[in-house]
Each structure stands twice: as C-alpha cells, then as structure tokens.
C-alpha positions in Angstrom: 45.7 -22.1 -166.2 41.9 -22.7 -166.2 39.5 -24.6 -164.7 37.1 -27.2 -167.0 35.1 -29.5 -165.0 37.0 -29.1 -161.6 40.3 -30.3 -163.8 43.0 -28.0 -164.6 43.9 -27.8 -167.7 46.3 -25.4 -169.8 44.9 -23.0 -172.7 45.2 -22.9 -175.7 46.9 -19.7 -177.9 47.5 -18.8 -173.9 49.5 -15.2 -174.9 46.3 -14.0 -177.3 43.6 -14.6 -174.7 45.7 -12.7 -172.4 46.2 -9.7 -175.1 42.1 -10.1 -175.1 41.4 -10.4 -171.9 43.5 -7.2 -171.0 41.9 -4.9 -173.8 38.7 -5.8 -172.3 39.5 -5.0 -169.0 40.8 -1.8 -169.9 37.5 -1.0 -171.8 35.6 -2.7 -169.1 37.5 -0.1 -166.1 37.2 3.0 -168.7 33.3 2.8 -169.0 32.8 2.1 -165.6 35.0 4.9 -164.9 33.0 7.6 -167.0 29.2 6.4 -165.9 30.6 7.1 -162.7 31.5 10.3 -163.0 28.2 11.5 -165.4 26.5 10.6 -162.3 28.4 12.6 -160.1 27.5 15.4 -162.8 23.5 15.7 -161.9 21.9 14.0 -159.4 19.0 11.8 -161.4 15.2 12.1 -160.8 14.0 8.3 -160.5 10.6 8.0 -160.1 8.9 4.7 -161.9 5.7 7.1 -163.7 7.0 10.5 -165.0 5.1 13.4 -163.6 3.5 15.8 -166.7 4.7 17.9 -168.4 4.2 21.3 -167.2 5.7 23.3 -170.1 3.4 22.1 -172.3 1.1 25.0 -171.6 -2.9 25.3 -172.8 -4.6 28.6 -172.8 -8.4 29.6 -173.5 -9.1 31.3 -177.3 -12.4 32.1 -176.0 -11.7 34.6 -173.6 -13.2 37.9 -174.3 -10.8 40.6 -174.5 -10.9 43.4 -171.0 -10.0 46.3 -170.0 -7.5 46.5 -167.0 -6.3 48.9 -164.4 -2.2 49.4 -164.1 -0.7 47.2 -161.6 2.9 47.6 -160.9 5.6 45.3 -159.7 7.9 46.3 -156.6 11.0 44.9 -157.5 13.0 42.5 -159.8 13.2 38.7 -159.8 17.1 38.1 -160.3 20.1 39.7 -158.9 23.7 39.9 -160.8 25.5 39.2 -157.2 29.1 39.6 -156.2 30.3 35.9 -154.9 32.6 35.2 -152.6 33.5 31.3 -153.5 34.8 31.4 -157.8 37.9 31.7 -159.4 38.3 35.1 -160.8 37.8 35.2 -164.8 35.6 32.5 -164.9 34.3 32.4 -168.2 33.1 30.1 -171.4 35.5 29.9 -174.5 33.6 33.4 -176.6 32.9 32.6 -179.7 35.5 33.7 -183.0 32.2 35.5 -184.3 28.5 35.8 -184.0 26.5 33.2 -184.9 23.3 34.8 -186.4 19.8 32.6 -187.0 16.3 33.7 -187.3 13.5 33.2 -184.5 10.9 33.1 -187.3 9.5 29.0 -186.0 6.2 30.2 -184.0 2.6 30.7 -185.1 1.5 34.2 -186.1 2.0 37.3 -183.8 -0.7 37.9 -181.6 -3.2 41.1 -182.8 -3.4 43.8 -180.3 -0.7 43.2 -178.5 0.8 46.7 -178.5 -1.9 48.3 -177.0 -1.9 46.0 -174.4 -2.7 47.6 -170.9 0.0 45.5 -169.2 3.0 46.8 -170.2 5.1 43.3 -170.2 2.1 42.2 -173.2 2.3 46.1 -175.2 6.4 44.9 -174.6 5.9 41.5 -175.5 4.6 42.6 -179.0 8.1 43.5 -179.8 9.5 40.0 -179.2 6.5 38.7 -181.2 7.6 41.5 -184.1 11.2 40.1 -183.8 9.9 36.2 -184.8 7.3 37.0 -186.1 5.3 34.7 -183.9 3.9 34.1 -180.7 7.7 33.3 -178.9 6.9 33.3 -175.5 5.4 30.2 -173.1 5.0 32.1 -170.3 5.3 35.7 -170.0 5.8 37.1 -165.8 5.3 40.2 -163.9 5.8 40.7 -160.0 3.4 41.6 -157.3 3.8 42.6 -153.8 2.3 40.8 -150.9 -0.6 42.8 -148.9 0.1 43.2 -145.1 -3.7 44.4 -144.3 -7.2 43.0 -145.4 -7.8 46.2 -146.8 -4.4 46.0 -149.0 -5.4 42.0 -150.2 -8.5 42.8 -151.5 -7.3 45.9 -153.5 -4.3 44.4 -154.5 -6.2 41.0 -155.8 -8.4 43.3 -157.7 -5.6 44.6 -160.1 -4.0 41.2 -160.4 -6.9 39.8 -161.6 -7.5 42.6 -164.1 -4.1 42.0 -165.3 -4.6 38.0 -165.1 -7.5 38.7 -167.5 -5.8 40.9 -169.8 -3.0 38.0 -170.2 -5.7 35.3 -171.2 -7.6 37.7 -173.3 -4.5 37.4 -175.9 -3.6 33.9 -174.9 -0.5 34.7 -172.7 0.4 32.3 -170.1 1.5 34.1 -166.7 4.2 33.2 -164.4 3.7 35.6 -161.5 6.4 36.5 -159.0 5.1 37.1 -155.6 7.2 39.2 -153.7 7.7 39.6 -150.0 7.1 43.1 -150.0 4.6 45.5 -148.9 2.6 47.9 -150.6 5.0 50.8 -149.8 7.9 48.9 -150.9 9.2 47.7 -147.3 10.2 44.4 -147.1 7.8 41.9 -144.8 9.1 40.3 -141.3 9.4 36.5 -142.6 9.6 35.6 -138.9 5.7 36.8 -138.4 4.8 35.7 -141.6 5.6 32.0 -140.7 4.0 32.6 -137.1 0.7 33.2 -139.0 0.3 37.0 -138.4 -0.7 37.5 -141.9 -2.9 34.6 -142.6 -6.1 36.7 -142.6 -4.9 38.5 -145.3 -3.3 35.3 -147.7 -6.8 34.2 -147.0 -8.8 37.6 -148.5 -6.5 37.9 -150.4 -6.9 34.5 -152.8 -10.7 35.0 -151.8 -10.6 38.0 -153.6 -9.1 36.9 -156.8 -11.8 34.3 -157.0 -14.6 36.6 -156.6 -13.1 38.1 -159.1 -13.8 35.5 -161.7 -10.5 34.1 -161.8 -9.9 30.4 -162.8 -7.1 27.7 -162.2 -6.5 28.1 -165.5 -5.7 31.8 -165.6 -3.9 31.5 -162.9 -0.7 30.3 -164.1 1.7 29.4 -162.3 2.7 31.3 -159.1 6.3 31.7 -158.0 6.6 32.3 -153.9 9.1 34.0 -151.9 11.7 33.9 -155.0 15.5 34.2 -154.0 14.6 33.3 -150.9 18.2 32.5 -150.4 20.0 35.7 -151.3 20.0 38.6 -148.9 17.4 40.9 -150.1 14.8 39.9 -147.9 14.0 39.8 -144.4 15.9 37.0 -143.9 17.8 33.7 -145.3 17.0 31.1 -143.2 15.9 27.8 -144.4 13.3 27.1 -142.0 11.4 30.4 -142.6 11.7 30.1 -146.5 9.9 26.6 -146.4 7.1 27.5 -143.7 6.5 30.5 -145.4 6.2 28.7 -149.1 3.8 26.1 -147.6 1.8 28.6 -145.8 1.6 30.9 -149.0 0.9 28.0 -151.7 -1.8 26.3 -148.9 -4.0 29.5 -149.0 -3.1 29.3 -153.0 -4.7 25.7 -153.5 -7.1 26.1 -150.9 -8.7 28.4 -153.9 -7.5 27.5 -156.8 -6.5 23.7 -156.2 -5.5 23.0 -160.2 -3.0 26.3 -160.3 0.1 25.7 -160.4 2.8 26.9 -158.0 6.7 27.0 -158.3 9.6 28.2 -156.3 12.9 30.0 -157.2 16.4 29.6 -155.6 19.7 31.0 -156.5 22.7 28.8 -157.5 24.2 30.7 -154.5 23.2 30.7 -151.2 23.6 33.2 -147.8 23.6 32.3 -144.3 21.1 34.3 -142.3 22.8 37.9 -141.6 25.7 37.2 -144.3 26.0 40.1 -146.7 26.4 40.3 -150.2 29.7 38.9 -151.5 30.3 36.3 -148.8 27.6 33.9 -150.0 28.7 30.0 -151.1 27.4 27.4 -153.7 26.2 24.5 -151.7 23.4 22.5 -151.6 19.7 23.8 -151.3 17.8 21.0 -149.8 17.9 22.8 -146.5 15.1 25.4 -148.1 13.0 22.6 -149.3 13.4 19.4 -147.1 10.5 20.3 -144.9 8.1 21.1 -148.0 5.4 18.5 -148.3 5.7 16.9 -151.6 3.3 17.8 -153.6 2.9 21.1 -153.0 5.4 22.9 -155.6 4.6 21.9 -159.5 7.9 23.2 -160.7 11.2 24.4 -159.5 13.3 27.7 -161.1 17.1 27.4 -160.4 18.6 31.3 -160.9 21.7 32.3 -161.9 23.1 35.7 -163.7 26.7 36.6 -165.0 28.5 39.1 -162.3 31.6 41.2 -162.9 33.7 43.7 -161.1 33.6 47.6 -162.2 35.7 48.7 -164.7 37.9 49.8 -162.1 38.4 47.3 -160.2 40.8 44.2 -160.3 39.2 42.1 -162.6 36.9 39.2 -161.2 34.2 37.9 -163.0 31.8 35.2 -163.0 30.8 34.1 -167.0 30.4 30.9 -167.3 27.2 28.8 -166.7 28.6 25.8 -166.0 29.0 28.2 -162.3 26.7 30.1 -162.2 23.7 27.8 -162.7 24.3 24.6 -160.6 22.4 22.0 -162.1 23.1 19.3 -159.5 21.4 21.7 -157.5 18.4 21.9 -159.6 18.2 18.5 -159.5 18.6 17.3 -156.1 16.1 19.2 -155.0 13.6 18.3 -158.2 14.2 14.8 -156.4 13.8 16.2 -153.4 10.5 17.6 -153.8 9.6 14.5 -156.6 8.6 16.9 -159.4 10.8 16.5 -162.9 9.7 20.5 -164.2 12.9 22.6 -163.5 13.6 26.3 -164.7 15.9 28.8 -165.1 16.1 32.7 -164.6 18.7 33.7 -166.1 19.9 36.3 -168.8 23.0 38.2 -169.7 23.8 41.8 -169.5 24.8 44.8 -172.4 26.1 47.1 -169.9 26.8 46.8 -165.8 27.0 49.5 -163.3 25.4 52.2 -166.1 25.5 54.8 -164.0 29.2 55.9 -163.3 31.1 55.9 -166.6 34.6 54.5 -164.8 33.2 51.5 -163.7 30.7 50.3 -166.5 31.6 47.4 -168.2 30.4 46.3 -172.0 30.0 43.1 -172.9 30.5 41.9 -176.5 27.6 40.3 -178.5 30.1 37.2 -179.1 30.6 37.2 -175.2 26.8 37.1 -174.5 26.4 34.3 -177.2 28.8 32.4 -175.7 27.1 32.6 -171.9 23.6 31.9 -173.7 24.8 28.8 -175.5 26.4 27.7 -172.0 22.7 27.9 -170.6 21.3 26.2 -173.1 23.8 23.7 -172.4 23.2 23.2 -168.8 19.7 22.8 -169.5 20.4 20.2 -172.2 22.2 18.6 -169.3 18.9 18.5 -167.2 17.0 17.6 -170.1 18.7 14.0 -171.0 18.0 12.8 -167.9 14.4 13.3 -168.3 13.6 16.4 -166.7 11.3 19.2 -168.6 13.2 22.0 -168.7 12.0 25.7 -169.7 14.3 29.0 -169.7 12.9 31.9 -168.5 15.0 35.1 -170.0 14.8 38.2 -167.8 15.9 40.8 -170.5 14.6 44.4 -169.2 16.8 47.3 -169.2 17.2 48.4 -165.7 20.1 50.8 -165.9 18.3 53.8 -164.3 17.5 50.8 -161.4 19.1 51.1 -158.4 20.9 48.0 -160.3 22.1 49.7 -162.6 22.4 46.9 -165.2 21.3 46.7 -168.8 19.7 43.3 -169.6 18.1 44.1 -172.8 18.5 43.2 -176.2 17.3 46.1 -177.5 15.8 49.5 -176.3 13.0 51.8 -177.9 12.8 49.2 -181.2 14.5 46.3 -181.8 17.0 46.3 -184.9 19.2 45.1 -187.2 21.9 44.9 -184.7 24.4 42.3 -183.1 22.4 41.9 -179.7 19.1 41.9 -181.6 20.9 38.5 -183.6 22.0 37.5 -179.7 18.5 37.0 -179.1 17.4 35.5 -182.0 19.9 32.9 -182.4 19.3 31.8 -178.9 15.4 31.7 -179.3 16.4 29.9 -182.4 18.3 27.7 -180.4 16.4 26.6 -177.5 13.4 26.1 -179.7 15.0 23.4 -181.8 16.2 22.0 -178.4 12.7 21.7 -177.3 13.0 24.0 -174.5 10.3 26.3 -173.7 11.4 30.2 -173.8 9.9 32.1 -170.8 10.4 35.7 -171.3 10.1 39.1 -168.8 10.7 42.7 -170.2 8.5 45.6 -169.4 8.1 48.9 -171.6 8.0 50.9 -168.3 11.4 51.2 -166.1 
C-alpha cells in the first residue's frame, strides 16, 4: 500500500515497482558501501582554499656560475629496515616482462654539469644524459648539524658554496639536515630541545646569510629526517616536534620565504625499541604539537626490506606496506599543508658484502615495486594533494648498509635496470608527479 493525500490507496503494476524498488536499493546500499570504504583508504585534506603548489619549483637563470669548496654529507636519508609487524613475502604481482619507455620529455641537459664541484650535480649529469633533459625537480645532499659556534660558522660556509653551485646551473636543492655532529657522533636530542644548542642554530643560519644566500636558494630544508626510526638519539615524539620547531624557527627567523619539510618513516619505534620490533601506526604523535604553519611539505619514507639469502625468507615488496599513505595524509591534515613526498627507491643487490646472504632482485621485480609507488602516490594525488617522489638511487654497497640502490654504476647503459629507471621517470612524468632525485659520484 501507499499513502496519496493521507488516503490509502493500492498501486498500480504493484509486483514491477517492487522489482524497481529493490534494484535500487541494492545499487543504492552497494555505492554507499564502496565511498565508505575509499574513505577509510586515505584520510582527505579538506581545507576550503588549496594551499600552493610547492612542486612547482622556480629557479634563477641569472646566477653567475662559482666556484665551491667540497662539503660532505654524514650519513644517508632512508633505511631498508627489518619490521617486525608484515606478513612474510609481501610483495606486488612482478611483471611477465619489462616494460621499457624512454625518459626523453624534459628540456635540454644542462651544460657543465659534469664538472660540477658537487658531486650529486657532476652525478646528476648522468641522469640528465639518460633523458636527455633536465629530469630532476629537486636534487638533495645531507649536512650535519654544528655542536659549536666555531663548527656553524664553518659548516654554513660550505653549504652555502654548495647552495650556490646548485643555483648556478638551475638545480633546486632539497637539503637533509642531520642530527649529527661534525665527527659523525650522533647529537643528544634531549639538550637539543632544552636549548643547549640555540647559540649555534642561531650563527649558524646567520652565517649562511652573510654569505649571500637567499630564500630562494635555499630550497627546501628537511629537519631531523627519520626521526622515528632508531638511528638517532632517540624516538620520542615529543623531542622530534620540539626539536623541528626549534630548528625551522631559527630557519625562518633568516630566511622567512624558504621552505621547510619534514620526513617520517611508514614505520615507527618506541623510544629504546631496536631495529626489527618497530610497528606501522599512526604518526600524529611526532607532529601534533607543531604549529601549523611551520612545515611547507611533508616526505612519507618507505624502502623494500628482505632477509639474507640465508635466511628463512621474509620480505617486505610491496608499496601498498611499505609507504602508508593514510599516514601521509593524516598528518598533511594534521599540519594543514596538501604538499606530501616520498623517499623511497628499490634495491639491485642487499647485504653486498657476504656472498651467502646477498640477494638480487630482478629488473621485472623492481618495475613492479616502482609502478606500486607511483600508484600510491596517484592515490594521494586524486584527492588533491601535490605529490612529488624523491628517488634515493646511490650505490652504497661498500656502506656500512651494504645495499645497492643504483640503477647503474660507472655509466649508465643499455641495460634492464638502466630501462627500470626510465620507464619509471617516463611514468611519473606523464602522471604529473615531480621526480626528486639523490645519487652521489663519491661513496
């Protein structure tokens, strides 16, 4: 029965409305069903005016080209970690065969490159070689952070020679400053959040802009990066976001249009855990007391991990676990910028140095991870955010890491992993995505 002006009245062609009305539901219950669960997927960045977008990078053609001193970084920005929380074998469906497509979709190389002081640009002219083009958005090295007055002032000098070297050939730096000394010991967190080393955050940005460096050349800054993995002083949340704020403050104080970012692992350890007993939850503990504001962009890091050779097999391929993008996300929201990042890259050869446990990866298998980034970030990218990819491809097998990320050594070739690179540059380009790249022709 219905209802037709309070009288009741009976339908007609009763049994077809009720087929209708029952499809309908169905379709009705199914939709709802599925936009429920794509928001479960990634946690969505409303904001009602869309911040800029950061990876849309301008540089200065009129800088004059200088000479710098050799400046060298103290350690790496990723680690290949052994988890404690996956399934073993987790990885993407590999590829029947290798998918091969040129990078050739830039503007021409840039001259000079190769004799380059910095050896991430005289590297960087290989990569241009490759596409013939000018690949790269951002190009990164690390620096350590001075513990003395005497060490900020020094240290700031050859950063800014190198920061001048980058915009005399139009390369846009992402810098990774590390919470290491000079020496190479790592930095008590603890007094660095009490203020112990304020004096020298101070010199030390006052000494890059004596220097004659602008906002502009600059870049963008990346603080205290994996601040959530063991390999610092320590993991807790609390010190990680008084000691970004502090660092990034002394930043803007000087150089108020720079840009800063920070850079968390898809994997996170409680203060004093050690390595293989860290868990994938949520990060907002490391940025909920940031101001907003302060941070222009946020990296997200994750890196394929496997057991020797040796070993029972346990591996962690796939993307879709090793880079959380509800993480990213959440705490994009959290912070309210919409410019996330990810370091990330996948590996020729692990544990390098003792033939029984080194493990190969096939070209197929490394397309297949790549392609399962660039899916993850497409995943960040329809719901608005401006994604970039920053590739960390050095070979550091004689590291204490022992782990081959490169696509090729000495030259690049004709070879599988050479078209691994390609295709993905290929790739992500047509996506709209920003490559950010770090290799180094120096170990």
């Amino acid at each position: 029965m219905v209802y037709k002006y309070g009288q009741r009245v009976q339908p007609k062609n009763r049994g077809i409305k009720t087929v209708i009305f029952g499809v309908l539901s169905c379709l009705l219950i199914s939709i709802l069903a599925n936009l429920y669960i794509n928001s479960q997927e990634v946690h969505l960045l409303s904001t009602a005016a869309q911040p800029p977008n950061l990876y849309s990078v301008n540089v200065n053609h009129n800088m004059p080209k200088v000479t710098t001193t050799t400046f060298r970084p103290t350690g790496s920005a990723h680690q290949a970690a052994p988890t404690g929380q996956v399934t073993p074998s987790s990885s993407p469906t590999v590829l029947p065969s290798l998918q091969t497509q040129s990078c050739s979709l830039f503007p021409p190389p840039t001259p000079g490159l190769a004799n380059a002081v910095s050896p991430e640009l005289r590297k960087l002219a290989q990569y241009e070689a490759v596409c013939n083009g000018t690949l790269a958005a951002r190009v990164s090295f690390f620096v350590p952070t001075p513990i003395t007055v005497p060490e900020a002032q020094t240290d700031a000098d050859s950063v800014a020679a190198t920061l001048k070297e980058f915009a005399s050939f139009d390369v846009v730096p992402l810098v990774f400053i590390e919470p290491v000394s000079d020496s190479g010991n790592n930095i008590d967190l603890n007094l660095y959040s009490s203020g112990a080393y304020d004096s020298v955050l101070d010199a030390y940005f006052t000494e890059l802009k004596a220097d004659g460096i602008t906002d502009t050349m600059m870049g963008m800054w990346v603080v205290l990066p994996e601040g959530n993995l063991p390999i610092w002083s320590t993991t807790d949340p609390a010190t990680y976001a008084a000691d970004v704020t502090k660092t990034i403050q002394f930043q803007k104080k000087y150089f108020p249009d720079s840009l800063s970012a920070i850079l968390l692992d898809s994997e996170s350890y409680a203060a004093g855990a050690s390595w293989g007993n860290g868990s994938y939850v949520s990060l907002l503990p490391y940025v909920q007391n940031i101001p907003k504001g302060l941070i222009n962009s946020f990296g997200l890091q994750g890196f394929p991990w496997t057991a020797p050779a040796n070993q029972a097999a346990n591996t962690v391929y796939d993307p879709k676990i090793y880079l959380r993008v509800d993480f990213a996300a959440e705490v994009a929201h959290a912070l309210g910028i919409n410019n996330i990042w990810f370091n990330t890259g996948t590996f020729n050869r692990m544990y390098t140095q003792t033939a029984a446990e080194t493990v190969t990866l096939s070209p197929t298998q490394r397309q297949s991870m790549l392609n399962g980034v660039l899916s993850q970030a497409e995943l960040l990218q329809a719901q608005g955010f401006n994604v970039a990819i920053h590739l960390f491809a050095q070979d550091k097998s004689a590291a204490s890491e022992a782990t081959d990320w490169s696509y090729w050594h000495d030259q690049p070739g004709g070879d599988s992993n050479t078209a691994v690179f390609t295709t993905f540059v290929h790739d992500i380009t047509t996506a709209g995505i920003p490559l950010w790249l770090f290799d180094s022709d120096e170990p």
